[in-house]
C-alpha positions as CSV (number, residue, x, y, z in Angstrom):
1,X,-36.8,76.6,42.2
2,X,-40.7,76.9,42.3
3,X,-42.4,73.3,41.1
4,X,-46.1,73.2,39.8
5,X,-48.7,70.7,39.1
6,X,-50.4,71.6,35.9
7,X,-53.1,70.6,33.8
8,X,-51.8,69.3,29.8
9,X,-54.1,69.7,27.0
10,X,-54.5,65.9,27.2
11,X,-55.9,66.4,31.0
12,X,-52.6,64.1,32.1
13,X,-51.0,66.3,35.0
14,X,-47.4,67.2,34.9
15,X,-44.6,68.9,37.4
16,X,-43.2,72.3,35.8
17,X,-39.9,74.0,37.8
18,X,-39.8,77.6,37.7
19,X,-36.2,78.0,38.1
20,X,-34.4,81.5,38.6
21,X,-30.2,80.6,37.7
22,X,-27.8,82.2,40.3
23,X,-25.3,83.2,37.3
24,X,-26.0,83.2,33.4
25,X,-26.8,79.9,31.9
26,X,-25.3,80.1,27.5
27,X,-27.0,76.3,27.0
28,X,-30.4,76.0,28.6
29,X,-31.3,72.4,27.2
30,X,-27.7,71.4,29.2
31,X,-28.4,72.9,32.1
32,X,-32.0,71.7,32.4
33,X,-30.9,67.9,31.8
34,X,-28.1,68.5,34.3
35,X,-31.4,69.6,36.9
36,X,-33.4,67.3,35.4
37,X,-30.9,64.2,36.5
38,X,-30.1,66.3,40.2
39,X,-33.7,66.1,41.2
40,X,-33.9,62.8,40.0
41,X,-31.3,61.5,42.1
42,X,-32.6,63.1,45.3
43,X,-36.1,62.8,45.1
44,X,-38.6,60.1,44.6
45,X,-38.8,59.5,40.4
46,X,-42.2,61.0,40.6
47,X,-41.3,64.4,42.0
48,X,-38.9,65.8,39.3
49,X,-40.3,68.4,36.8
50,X,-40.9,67.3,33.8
51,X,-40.8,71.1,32.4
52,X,-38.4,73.5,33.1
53,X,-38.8,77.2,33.1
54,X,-36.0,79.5,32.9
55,X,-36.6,83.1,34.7
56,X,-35.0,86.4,35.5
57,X,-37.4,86.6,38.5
58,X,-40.0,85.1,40.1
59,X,-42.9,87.2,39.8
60,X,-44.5,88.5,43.4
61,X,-47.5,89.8,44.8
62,X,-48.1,93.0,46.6
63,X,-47.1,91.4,49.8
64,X,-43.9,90.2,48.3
65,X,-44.5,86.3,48.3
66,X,-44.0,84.7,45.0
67,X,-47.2,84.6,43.1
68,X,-48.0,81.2,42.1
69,X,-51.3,82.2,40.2
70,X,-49.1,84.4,37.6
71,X,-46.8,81.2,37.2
72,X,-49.8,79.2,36.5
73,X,-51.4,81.7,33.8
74,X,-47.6,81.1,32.2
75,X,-48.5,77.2,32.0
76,X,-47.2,75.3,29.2
């Protein structure tokens, strides 16, 4: 999981998780609560993503680091 701080169209700033699933998730909106709630328990209220992005892959640079530019162009 890959959390961002990005801009809303209100200007408000909000956490978004880029989250790749180790095995095939059938309900996404279940599975993103059940995060949701994890991160919530073990983090300070303020830190858990209030968007939740499902992906096959995290995309990468030439270098092979994860490319946090591309996930910000994917915004809301």
């Amino acid at each position: 999981m890959l959390r961002l701080g990005l801009e809303l169209p209100d200007r408000r700033m909000t956490l978004k998780a880029f989250v790749v699933p180790m095995h095939p998730v059938s309900d996404q909106a279940a599975f993103t609560g059940e995060l949701q709630d994890y991160v919530k328990r073990t983090l300070l209220p303020y830190k858990y993503p209030r968007l939740v992005e499902l992906l096959p892959e995290l995309p990468k640079t030439g270098t092979d680091k994860i490319d946090r530019q591309a996930l910000a162009r994917r915004g809301m």
